[in-house]
Gaussian input, Z-matrix of N, CA and C with variables (Angstrom, degrees):
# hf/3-21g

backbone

0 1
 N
 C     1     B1
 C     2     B2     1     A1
 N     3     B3     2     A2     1     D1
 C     4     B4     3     A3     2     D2
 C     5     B5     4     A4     3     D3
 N     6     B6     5     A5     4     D4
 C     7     B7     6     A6     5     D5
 C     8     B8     7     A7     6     D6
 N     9     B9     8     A8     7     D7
 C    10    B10     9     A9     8     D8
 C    11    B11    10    A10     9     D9
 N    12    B12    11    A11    10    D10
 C    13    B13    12    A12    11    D11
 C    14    B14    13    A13    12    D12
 N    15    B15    14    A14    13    D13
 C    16    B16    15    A15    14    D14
 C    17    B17    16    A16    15    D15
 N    18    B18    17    A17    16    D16
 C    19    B19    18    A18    17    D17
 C    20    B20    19    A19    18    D18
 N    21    B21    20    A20    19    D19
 C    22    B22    21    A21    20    D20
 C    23    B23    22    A22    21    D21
 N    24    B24    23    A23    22    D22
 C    25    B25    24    A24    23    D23
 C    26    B26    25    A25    24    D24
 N    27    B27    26    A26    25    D25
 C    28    B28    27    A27    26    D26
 C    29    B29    28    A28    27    D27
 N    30    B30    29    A29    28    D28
 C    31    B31    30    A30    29    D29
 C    32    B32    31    A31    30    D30
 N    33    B33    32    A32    31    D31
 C    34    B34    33    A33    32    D32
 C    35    B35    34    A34    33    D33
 N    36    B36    35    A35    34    D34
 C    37    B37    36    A36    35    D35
 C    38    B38    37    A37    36    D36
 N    39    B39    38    A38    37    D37
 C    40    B40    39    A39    38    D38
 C    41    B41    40    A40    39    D39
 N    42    B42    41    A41    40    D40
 C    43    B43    42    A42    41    D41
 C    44    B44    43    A43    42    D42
 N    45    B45    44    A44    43    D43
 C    46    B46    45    A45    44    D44
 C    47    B47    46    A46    45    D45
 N    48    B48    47    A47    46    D46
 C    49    B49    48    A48    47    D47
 C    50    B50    49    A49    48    D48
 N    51    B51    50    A50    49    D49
 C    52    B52    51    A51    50    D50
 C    53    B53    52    A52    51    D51
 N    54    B54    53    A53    52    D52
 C    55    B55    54    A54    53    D53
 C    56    B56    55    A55    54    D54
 N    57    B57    56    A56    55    D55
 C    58    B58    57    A57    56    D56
 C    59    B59    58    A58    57    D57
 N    60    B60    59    A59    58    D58
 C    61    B61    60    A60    59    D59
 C    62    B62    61    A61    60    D60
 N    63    B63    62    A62    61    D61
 C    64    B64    63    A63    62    D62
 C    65    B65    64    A64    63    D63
 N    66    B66    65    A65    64    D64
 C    67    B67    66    A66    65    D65
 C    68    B68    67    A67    66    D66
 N    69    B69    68    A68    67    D67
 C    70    B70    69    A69    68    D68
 C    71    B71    70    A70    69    D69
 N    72    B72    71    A71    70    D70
 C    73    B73    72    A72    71    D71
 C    74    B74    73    A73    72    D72
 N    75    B75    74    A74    73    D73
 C    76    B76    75    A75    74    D74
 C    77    B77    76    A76    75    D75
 N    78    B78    77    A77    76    D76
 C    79    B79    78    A78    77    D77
 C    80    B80    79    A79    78    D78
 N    81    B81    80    A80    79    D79
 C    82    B82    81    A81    80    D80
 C    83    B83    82    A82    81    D81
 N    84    B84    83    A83    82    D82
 C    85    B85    84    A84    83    D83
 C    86    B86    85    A85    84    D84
 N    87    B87    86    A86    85    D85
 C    88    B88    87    A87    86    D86
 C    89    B89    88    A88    87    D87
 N    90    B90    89    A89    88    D88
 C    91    B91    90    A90    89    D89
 C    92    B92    91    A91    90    D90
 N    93    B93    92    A92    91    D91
 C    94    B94    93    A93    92    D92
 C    95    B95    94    A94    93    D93
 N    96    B96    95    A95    94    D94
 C    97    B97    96    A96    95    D95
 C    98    B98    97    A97    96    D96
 N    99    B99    98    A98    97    D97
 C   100   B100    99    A99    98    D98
 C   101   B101   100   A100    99    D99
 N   102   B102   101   A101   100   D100
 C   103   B103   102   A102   101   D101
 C   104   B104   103   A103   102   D102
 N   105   B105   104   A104   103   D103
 C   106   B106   105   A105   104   D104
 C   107   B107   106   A106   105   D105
 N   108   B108   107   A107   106   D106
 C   109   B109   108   A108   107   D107
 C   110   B110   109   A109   108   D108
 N   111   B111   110   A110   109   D109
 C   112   B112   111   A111   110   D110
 C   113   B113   112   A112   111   D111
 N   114   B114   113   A113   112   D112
 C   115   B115   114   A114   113   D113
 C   116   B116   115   A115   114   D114
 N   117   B117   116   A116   115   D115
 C   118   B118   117   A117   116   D116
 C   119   B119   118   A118   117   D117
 N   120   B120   119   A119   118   D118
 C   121   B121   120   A120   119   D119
 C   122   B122   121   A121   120   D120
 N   123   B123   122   A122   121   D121
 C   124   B124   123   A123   122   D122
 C   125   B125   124   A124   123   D123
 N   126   B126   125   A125   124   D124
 C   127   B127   126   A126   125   D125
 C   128   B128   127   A127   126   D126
 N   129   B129   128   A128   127   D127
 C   130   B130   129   A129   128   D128
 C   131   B131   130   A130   129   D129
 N   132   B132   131   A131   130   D130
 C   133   B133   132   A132   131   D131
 C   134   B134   133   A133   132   D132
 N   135   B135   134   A134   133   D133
 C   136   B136   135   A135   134   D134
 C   137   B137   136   A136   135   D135
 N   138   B138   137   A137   136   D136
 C   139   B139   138   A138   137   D137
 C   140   B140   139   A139   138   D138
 N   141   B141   140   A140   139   D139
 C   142   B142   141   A141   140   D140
 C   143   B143   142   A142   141   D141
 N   144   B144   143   A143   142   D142
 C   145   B145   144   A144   143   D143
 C   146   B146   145   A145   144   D144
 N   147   B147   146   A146   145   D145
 C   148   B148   147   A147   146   D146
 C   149   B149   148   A148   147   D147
 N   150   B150   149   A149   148   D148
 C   151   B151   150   A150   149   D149
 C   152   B152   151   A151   150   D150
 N   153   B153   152   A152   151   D151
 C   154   B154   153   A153   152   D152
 C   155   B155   154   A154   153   D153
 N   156   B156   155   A155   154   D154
 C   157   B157   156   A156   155   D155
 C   158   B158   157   A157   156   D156
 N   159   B159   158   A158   157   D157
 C   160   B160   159   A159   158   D158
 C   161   B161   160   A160   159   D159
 N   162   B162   161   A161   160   D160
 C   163   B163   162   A162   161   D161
 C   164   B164   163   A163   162   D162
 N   165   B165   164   A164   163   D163
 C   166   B166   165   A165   164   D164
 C   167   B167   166   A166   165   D165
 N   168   B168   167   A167   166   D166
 C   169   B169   168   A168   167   D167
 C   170   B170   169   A169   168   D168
 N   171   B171   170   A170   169   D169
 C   172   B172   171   A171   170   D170
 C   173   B173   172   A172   171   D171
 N   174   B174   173   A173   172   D172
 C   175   B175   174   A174   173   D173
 C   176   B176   175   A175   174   D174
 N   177   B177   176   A176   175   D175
 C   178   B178   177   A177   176   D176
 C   179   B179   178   A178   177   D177
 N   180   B180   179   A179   178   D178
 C   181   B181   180   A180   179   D179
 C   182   B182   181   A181   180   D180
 N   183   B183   182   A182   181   D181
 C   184   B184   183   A183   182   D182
 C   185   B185   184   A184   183   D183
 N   186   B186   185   A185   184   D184
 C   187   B187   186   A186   185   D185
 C   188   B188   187   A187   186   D186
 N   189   B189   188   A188   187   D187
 C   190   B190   189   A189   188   D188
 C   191   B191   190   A190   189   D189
 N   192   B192   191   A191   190   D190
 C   193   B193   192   A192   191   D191
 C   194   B194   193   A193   192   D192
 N   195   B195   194   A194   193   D193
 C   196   B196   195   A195   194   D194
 C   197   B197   196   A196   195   D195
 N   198   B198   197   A197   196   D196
 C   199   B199   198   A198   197   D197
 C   200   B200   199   A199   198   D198
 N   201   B201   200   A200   199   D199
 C   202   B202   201   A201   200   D200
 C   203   B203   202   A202   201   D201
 N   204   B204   203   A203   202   D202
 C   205   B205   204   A204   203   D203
 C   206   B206   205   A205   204   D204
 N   207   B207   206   A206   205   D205
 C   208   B208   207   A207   206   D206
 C   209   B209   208   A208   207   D207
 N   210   B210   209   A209   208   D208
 C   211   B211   210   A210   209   D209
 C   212   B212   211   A211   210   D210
 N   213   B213   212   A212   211   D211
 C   214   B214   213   A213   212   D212
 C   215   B215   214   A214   213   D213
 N   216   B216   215   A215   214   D214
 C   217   B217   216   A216   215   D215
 C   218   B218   217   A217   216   D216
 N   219   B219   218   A218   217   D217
 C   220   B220   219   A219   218   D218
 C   221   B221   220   A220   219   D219
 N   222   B222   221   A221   220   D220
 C   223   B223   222   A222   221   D221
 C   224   B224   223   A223   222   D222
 N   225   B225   224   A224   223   D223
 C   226   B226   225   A225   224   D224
 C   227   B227   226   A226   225   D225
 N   228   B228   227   A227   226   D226
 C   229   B229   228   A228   227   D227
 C   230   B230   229   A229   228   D228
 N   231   B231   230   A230   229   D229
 C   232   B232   231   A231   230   D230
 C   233   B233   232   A232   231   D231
 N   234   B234   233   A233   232   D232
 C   235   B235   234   A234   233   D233
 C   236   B236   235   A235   234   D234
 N   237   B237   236   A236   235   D235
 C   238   B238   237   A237   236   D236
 C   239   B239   238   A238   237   D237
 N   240   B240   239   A239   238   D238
 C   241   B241   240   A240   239   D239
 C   242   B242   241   A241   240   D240
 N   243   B243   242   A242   241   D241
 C   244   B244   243   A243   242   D242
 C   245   B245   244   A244   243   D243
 N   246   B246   245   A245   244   D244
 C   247   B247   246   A246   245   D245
 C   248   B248   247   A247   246   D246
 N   249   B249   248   A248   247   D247
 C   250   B250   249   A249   248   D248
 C   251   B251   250   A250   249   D249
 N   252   B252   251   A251   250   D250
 C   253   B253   252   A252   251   D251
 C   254   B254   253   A253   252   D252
 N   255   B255   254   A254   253   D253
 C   256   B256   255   A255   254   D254
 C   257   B257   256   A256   255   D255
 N   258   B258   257   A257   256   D256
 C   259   B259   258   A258   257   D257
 C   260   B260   259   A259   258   D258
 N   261   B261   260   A260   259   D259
 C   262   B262   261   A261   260   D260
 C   263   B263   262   A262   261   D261
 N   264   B264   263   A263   262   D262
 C   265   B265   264   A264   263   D263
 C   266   B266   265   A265   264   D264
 N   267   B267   266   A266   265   D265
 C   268   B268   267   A267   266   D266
 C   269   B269   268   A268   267   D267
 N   270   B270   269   A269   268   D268
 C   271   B271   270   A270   269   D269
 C   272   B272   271   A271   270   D270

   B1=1.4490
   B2=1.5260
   B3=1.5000
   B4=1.6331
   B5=1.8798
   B6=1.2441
   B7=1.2520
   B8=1.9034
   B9=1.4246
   B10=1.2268
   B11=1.7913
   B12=1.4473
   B13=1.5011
   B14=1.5111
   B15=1.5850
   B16=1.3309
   B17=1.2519
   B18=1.8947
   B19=1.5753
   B20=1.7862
   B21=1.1377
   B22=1.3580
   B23=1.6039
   B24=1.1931
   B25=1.1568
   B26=1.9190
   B27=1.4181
   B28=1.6858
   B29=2.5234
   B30=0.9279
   B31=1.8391
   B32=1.8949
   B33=1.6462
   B34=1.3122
   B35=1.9806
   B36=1.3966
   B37=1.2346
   B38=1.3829
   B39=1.0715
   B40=1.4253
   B41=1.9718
   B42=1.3376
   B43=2.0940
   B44=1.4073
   B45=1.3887
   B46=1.7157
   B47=2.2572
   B48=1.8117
   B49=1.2453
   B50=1.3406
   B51=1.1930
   B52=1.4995
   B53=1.4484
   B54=1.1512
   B55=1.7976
   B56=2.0108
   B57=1.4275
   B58=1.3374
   B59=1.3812
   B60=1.4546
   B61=1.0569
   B62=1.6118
   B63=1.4137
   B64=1.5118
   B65=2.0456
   B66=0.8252
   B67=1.5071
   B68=1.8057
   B69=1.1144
   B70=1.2425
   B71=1.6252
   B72=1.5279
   B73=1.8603
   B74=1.5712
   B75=1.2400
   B76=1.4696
   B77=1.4309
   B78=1.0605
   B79=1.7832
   B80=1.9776
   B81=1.3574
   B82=1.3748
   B83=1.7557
   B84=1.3430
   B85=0.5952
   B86=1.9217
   B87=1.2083
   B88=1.5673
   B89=1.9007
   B90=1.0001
   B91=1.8268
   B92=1.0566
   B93=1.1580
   B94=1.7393
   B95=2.0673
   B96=0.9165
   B97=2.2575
   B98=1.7894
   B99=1.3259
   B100=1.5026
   B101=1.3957
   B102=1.7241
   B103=1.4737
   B104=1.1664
   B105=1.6473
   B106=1.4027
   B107=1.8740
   B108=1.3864
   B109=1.3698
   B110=1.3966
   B111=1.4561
   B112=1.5247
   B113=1.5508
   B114=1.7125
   B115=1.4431
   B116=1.8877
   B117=1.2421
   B118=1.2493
   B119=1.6580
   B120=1.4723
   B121=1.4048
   B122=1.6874
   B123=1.7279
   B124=0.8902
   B125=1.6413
   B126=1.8932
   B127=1.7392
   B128=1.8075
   B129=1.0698
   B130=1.3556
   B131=1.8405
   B132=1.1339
   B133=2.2691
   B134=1.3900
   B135=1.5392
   B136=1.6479
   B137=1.4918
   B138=1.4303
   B139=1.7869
   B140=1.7632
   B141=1.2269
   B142=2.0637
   B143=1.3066
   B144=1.3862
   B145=1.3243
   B146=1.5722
   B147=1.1800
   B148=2.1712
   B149=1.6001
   B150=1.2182
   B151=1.4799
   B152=1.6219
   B153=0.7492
   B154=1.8989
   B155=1.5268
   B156=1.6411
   B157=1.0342
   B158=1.7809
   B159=1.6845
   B160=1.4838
   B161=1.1607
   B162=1.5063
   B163=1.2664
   B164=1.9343
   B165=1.0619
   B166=1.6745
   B167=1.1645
   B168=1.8925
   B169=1.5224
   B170=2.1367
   B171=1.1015
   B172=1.5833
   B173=1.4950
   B174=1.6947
   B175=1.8292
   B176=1.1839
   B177=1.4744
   B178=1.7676
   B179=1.2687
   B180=0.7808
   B181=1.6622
   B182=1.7141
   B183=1.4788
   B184=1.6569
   B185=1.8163
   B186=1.5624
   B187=2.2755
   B188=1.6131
   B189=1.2020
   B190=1.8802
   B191=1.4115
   B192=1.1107
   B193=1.7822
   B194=1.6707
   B195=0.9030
   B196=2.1447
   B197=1.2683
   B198=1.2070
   B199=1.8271
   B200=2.0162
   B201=1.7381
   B202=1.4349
   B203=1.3357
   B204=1.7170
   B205=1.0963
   B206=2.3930
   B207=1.3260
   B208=1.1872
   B209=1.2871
   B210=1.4617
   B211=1.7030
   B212=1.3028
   B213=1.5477
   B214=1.0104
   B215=1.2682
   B216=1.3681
   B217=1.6347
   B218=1.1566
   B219=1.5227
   B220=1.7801
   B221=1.2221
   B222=1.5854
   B223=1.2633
   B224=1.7580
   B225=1.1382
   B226=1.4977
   B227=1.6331
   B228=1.1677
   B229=2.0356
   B230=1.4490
   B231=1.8141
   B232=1.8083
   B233=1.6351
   B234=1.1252
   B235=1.1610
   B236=1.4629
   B237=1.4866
   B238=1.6263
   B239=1.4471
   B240=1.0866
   B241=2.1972
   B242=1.6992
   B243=1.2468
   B244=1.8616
   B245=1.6525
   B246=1.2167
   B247=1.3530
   B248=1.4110
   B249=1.0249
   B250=1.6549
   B251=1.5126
   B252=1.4337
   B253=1.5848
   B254=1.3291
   B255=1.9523
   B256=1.7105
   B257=1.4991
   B258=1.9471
   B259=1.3056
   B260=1.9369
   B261=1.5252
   B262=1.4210
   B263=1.4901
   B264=1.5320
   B265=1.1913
   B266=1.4943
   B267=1.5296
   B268=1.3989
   B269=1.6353
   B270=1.5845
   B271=1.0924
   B272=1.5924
   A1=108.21
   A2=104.39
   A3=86.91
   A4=114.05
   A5=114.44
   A6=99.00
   A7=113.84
   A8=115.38
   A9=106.21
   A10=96.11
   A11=101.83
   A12=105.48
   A13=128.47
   A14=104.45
   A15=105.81
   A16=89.06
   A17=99.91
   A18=103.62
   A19=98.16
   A20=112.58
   A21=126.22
   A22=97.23
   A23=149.56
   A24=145.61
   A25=94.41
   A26=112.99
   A27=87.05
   A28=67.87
   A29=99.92
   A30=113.01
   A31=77.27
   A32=101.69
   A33=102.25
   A34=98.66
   A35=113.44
   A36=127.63
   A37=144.65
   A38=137.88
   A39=135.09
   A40=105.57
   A41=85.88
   A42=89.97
   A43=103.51
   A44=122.21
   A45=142.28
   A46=87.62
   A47=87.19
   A48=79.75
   A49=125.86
   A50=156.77
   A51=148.98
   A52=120.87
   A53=100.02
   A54=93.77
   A55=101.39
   A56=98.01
   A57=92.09
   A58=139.45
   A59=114.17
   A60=104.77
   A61=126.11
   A62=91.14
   A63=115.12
   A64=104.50
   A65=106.43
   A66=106.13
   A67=110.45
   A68=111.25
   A69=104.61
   A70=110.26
   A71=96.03
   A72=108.51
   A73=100.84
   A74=129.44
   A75=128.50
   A76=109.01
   A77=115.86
   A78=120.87
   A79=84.19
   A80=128.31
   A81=105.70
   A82=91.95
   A83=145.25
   A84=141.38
   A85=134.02
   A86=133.08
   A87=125.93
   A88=88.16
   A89=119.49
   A90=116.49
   A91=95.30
   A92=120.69
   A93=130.92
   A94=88.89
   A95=85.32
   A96=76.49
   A97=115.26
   A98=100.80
   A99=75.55
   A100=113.77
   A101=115.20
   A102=86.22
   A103=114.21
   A104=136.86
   A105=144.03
   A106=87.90
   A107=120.85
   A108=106.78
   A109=126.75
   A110=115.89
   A111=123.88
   A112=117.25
   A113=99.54
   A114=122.91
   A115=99.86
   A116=114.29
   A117=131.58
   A118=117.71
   A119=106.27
   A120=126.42
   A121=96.61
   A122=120.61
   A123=115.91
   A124=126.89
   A125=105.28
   A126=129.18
   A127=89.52
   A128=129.96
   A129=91.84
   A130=110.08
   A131=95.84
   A132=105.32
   A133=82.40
   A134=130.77
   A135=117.14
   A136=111.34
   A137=104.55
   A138=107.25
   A139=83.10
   A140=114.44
   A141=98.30
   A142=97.05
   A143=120.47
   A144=123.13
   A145=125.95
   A146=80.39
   A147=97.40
   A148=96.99
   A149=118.45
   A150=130.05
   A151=109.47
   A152=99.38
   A153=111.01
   A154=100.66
   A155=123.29
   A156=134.18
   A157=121.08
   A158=85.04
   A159=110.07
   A160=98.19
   A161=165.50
   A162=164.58
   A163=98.53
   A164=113.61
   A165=87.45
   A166=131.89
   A167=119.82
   A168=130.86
   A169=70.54
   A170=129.15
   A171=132.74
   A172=88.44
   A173=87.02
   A174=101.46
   A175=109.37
   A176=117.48
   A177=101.83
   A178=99.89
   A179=132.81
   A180=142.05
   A181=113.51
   A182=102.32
   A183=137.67
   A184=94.07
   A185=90.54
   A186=104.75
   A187=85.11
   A188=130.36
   A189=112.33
   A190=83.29
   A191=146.63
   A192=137.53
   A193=103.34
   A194=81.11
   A195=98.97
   A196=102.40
   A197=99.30
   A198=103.65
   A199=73.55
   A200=97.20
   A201=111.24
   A202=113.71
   A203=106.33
   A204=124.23
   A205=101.50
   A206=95.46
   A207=101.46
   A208=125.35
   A209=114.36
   A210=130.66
   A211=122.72
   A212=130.72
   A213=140.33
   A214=123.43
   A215=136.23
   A216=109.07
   A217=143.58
   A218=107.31
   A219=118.26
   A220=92.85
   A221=131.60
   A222=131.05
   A223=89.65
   A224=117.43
   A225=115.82
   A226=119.40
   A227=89.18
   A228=99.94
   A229=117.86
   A230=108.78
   A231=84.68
   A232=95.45
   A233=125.29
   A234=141.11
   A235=133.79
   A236=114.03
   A237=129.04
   A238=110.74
   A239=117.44
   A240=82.39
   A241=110.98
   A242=103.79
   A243=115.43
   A244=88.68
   A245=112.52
   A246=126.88
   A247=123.95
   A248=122.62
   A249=136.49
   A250=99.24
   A251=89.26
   A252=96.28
   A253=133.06
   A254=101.81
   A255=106.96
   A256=122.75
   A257=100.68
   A258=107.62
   A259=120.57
   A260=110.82
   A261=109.08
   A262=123.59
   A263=115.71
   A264=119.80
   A265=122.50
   A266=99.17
   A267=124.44
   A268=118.34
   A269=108.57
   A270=133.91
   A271=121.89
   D1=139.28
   D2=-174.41
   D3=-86.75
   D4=179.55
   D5=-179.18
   D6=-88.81
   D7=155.94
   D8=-153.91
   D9=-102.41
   D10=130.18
   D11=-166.09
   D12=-117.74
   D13=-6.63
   D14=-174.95
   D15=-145.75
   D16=161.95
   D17=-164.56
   D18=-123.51
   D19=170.65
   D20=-144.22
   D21=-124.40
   D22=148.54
   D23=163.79
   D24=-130.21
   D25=137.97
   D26=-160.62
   D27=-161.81
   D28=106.19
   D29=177.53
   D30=-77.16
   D31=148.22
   D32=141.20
   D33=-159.36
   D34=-173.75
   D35=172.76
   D36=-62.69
   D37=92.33
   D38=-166.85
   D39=4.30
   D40=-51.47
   D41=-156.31
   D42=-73.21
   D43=-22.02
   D44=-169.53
   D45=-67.59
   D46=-79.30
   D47=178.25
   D48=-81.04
   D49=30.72
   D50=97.19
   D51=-33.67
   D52=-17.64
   D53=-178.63
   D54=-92.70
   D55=-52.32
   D56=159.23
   D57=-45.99
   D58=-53.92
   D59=-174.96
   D60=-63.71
   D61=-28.57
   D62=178.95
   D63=-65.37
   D64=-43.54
   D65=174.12
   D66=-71.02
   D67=-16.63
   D68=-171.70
   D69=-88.94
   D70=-27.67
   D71=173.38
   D72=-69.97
   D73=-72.50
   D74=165.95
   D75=-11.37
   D76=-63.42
   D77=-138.85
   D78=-101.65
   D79=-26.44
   D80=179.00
   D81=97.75
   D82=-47.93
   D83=-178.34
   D84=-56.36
   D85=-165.38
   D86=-152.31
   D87=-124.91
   D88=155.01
   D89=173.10
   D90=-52.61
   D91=-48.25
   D92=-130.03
   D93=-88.54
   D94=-63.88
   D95=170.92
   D96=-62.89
   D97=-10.22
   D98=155.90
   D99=-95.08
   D100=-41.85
   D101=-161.45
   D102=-66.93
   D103=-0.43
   D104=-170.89
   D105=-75.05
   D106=-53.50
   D107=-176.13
   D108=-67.00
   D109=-27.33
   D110=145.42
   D111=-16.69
   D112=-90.39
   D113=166.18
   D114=-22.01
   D115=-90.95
   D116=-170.91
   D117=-30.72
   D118=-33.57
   D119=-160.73
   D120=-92.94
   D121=-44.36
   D122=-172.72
   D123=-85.31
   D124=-9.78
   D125=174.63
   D126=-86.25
   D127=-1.00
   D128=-155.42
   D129=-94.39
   D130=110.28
   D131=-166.46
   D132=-51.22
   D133=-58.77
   D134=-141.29
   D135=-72.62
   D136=-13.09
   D137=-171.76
   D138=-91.09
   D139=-25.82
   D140=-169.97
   D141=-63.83
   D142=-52.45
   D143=-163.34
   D144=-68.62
   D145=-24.66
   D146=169.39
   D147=-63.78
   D148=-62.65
   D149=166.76
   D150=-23.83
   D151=-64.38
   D152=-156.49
   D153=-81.51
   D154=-20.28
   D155=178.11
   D156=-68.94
   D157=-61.39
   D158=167.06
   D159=-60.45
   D160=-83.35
   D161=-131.26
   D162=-81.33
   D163=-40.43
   D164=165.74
   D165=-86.98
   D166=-1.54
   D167=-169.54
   D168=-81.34
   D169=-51.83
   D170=-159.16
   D171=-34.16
   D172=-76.74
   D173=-154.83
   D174=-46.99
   D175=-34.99
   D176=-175.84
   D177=-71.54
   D178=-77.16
   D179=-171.93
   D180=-10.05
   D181=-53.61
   D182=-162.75
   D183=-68.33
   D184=-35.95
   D185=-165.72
   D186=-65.28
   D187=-27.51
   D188=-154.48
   D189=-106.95
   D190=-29.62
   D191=-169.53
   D192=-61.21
   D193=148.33
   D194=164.42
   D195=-75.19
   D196=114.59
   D197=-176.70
   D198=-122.10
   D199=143.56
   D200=153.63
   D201=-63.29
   D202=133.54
   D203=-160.42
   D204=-92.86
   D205=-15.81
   D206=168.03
   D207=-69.56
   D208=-16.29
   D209=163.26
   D210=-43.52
   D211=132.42
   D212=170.07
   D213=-76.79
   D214=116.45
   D215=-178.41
   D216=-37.01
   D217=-29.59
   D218=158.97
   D219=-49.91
   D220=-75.98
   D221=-135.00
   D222=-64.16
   D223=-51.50
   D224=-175.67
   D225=-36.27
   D226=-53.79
   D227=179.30
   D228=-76.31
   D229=-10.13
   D230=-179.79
   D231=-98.97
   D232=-14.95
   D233=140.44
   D234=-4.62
   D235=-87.67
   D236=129.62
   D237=-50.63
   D238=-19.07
   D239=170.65
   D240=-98.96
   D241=-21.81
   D242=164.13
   D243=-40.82
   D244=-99.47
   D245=174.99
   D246=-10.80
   D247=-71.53
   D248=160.82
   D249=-18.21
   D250=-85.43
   D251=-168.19
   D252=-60.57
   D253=-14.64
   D254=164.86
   D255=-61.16
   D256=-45.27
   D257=-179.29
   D258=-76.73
   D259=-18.95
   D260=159.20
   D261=-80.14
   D262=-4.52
   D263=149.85
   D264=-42.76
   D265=-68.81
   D266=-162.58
   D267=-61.39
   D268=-18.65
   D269=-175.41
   D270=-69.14

């Protein structure tokens, strides 16, 4: 871990930090290491690209299935993103 060297001044909203703090009692953990895993979680290219990776192995896959042809394209896409997001769950 590297050592932590500069400090952050960062205002936010009663409900922002209630959600934090509240995650930080849960998890045992400090505000300040979560929002660093925030930060960390939200820079991180190799987890985007796992993302974007996994989501086109989907779509092709999803293009050769028998999808009902009575489907709406909305209905089609929340459909595949149900999905998406079950299997990047699981991940």
């Amino acid at each position: 871990m590297s050592t932590l060297e500069r400090r952050l001044h960062v205002l936010i909203d009663q409900a922002r930090y209630d959600q934090l703090t509240a995650e930080a009692t849960r998890t045992g953990r400090s505000v300040a290491d979560i929002v660093r895993s925030a930060i960390d979680l939200h820079f991180d290219e190799d987890r985007d690209q796992a993302r974007r990776a996994a989501a086109a192995r989907f779509l092709l896959a999803s293009a050769d299935s028998d999808s009902d042809p009575g489907e709406t394209w909305e209905e089609m896409l929340a459909i595949q993103e149900a999905e998406l997001d079950r299997r990047l769950d699981l991940a």
